[in-house]
N, C-alpha and C positions, 0 to 999 in steps of 0.2 A: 342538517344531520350532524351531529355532535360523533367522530369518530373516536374509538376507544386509543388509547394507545400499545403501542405493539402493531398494530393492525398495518400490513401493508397496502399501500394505496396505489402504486404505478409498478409495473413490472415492464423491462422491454429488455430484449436482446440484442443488445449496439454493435456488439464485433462477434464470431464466431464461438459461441461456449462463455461470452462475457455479459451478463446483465445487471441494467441500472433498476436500483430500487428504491423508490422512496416510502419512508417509513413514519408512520404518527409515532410521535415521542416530546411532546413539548417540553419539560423539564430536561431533556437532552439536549434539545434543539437549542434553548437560552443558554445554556452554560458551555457547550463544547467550544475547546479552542483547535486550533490549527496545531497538528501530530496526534493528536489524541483520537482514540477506538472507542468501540463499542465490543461486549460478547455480548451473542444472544443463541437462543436455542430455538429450533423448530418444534422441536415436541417434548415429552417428558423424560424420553429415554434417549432423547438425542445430545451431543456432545454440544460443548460451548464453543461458539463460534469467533476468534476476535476479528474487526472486523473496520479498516480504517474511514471516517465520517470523512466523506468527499466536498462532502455543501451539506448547511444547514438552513433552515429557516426559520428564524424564533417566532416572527409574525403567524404564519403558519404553524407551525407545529411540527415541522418534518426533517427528519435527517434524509440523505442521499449516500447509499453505499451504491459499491459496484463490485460484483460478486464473478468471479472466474471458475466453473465449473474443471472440479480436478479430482475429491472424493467423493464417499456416500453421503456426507452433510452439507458441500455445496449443492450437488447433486439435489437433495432433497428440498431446500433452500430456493432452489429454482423451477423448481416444479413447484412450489406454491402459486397459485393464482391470487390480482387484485380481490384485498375484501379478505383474505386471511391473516390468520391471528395468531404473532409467534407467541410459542410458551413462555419464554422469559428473554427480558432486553433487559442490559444495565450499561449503564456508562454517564459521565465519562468517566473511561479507563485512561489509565499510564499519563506522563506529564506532558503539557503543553510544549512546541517547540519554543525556542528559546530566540527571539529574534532581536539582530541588533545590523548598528550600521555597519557597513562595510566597505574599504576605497576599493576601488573595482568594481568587478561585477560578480553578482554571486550565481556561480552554474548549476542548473540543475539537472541532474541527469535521473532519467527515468527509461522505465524498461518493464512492457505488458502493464499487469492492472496495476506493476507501482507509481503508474503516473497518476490514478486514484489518490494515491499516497501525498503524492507531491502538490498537486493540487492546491488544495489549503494551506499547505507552506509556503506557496509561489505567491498565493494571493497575499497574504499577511508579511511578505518583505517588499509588494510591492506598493502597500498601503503605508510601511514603514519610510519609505523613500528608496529602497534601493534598487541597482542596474540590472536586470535578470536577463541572462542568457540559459536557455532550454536544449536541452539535448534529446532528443526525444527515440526512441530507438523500440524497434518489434521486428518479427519473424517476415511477414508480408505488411502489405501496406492493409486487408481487410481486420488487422487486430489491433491498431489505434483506436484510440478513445480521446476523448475531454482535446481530442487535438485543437479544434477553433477555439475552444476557450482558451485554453496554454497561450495559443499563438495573439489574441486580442491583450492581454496582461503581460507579455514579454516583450522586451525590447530585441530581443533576438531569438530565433527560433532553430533550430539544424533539425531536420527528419534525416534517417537514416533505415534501411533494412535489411534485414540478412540475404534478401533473395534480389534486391535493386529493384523491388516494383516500386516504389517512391524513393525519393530523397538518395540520399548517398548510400551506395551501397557499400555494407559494411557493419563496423560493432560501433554502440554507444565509447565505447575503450579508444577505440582508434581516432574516433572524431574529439575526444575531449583533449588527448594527449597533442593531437594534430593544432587545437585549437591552444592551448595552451603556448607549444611551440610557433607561433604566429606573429606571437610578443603581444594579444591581449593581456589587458589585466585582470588575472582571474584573485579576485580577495577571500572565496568561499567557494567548495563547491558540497553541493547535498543533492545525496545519491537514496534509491532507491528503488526495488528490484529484484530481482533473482538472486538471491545471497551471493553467488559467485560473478553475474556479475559486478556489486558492490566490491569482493575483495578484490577485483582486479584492477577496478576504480579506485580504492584505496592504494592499493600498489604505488601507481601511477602518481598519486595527487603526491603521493609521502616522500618520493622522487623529487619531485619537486618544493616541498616545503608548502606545502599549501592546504590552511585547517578544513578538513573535509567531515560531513557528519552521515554518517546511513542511518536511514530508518530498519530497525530489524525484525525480521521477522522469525518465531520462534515456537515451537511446540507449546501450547496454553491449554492448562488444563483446566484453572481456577479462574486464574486472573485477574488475585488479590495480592500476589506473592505466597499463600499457602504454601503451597503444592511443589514449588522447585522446580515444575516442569520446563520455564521457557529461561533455565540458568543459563548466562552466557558470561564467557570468560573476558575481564575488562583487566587491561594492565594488569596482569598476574592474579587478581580477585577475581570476586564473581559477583553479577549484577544480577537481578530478573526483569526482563524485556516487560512484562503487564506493569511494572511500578516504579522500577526506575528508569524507563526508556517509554516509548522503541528507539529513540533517536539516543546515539551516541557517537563518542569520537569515533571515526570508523578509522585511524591509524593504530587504534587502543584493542581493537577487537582480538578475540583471539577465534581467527575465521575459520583453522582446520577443525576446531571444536566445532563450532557453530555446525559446519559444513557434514558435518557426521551424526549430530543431534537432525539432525532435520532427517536422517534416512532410518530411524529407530524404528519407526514402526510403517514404514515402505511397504512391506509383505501384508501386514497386518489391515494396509488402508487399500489393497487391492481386492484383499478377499471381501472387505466391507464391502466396498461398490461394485462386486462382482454378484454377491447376494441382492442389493438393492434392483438392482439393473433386473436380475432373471425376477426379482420380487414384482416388479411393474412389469414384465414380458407376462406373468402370469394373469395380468388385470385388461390384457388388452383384446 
């Protein structure tokens, strides 16, 4: 059976409110590199979604997202069942990470579904040749994800979480800056995550002199650079995260902008999934 593309083929829910999806898209599948997205939409009136490719398959045909239920279009996204067919997928979006050597080790810090994020960056510096050391950081130990895989490709691994049910308890922050102070040799480190935690990892790394890069993330409306929606402020300028990122210097960032763009339309995306939610109460 020849599936169409668009069509999702595996749906599962791996940590609480997080599910891995894999997607027919073969022309995605050959070309996507490591950093690079995907937007796609669920239905016709539904928003575009960007959406970071975890693993792909070219033989197959299938991209691998992981989706974190938070509004009415993840929300909607994850109520689709195996054998559904999004209205529109495109990518790849935004630029390829940018991978080179590095003396040291290069750290990765990740935090909830940014470890999705990191992922395919982790693999493609370690196929590069270089040292990788993982930070790995969440609220409890039931909201990690891609952890065994992380942990089979890194030469070092630190769990940590906020409440101490696994690994160290404590912040991604604490454990890097801890690590640092150690007298490893940290050459890079690439963050990704909750926007704030990233600036506080920036903080930290800039303290120390050490080129740090976050993947970001940003309100997308288009996801061509049209639109202006996911502007973010780069050394005094201004960048858009869909075409010239997501990945930048994260010492360059201008993170109180960032951190303020992300809460514009907060009101607006609770009435959404507050309608969706009583919309399915009514089906049941």
């Amino acid at each position: 059976m020849i599936m169409e593309r668009g069509v999702i083929i595996y749906k599962k829910e791996v940590a609480p409110n997080i599910f891995k999806m894999i997607i027919k898209a073969d022309d995605i599948a050959e070309k996507i590199k490591a950093g690079q997205f995907i937007v796609l939409m669920t239905t016709e009136r539904g928003e575009r979604i960007p959406l970071t490719v975890a693993e792909s398959d070219g033989c197959k045909g299938t991209i691998t997202i992981f989706v974190q239920r938070a509004g009415k279009s993840t929300y909607e996204l994850t109520d689709m069942s195996d054998g559904s067919k999004l209205y529109s997928l495109s990518g790849p979006n935004g630029r390829a990470s940018e991978i080179e050597k590095v003396e040291g080790n290069v750290v990765f810090v990740c935090g909830g579904v940014g470890t999705a994020v990191m992922y395919p960056v982790l693999k493609a510096n370690k196929e590069f040749g270089n040292r990788l050391i993982a930070i790995m950081g969440a609220k409890t130990k039931e909201l990690f994800i891609l952890r065994d895989e992380i942990e089979k490709i890194s030469d070092q691994i630190i769990i940590c979480t906020d409440d101490g049910s696994v690994g160290a308890k404590g912040f991604t922050t604490n454990i890097l800056e801890e690590l640092i102070k150690s007298g490893i040799k940290v050459g890079k480190v690439i963050v990704a995550g909750p926007p704030m935690m990233m600036k506080l990892i920036a903080e930290i790394t800039q303290k120390y002199a050490i080129s740090t890069v976050a993947s970001l993330v940003a309100i997308m409306i288009d996801g061509t650079g049209m639109c202006g929606g996911c502007r973010v402020g780069i050394n005094n300028g201004s960048k858009f995260v869909c075409c010239d990122g997501p990945e930048f210097d994260a010492h360059k960032v201008n993170w109180g902008d960032l951190l303020l763009r992300q809460m514009v339309y907060a009101e607006e995306e609770k009435i959404s999934l507050e309608r969706y939610k009583e919309k399915e109460r009514c089906y049941e």
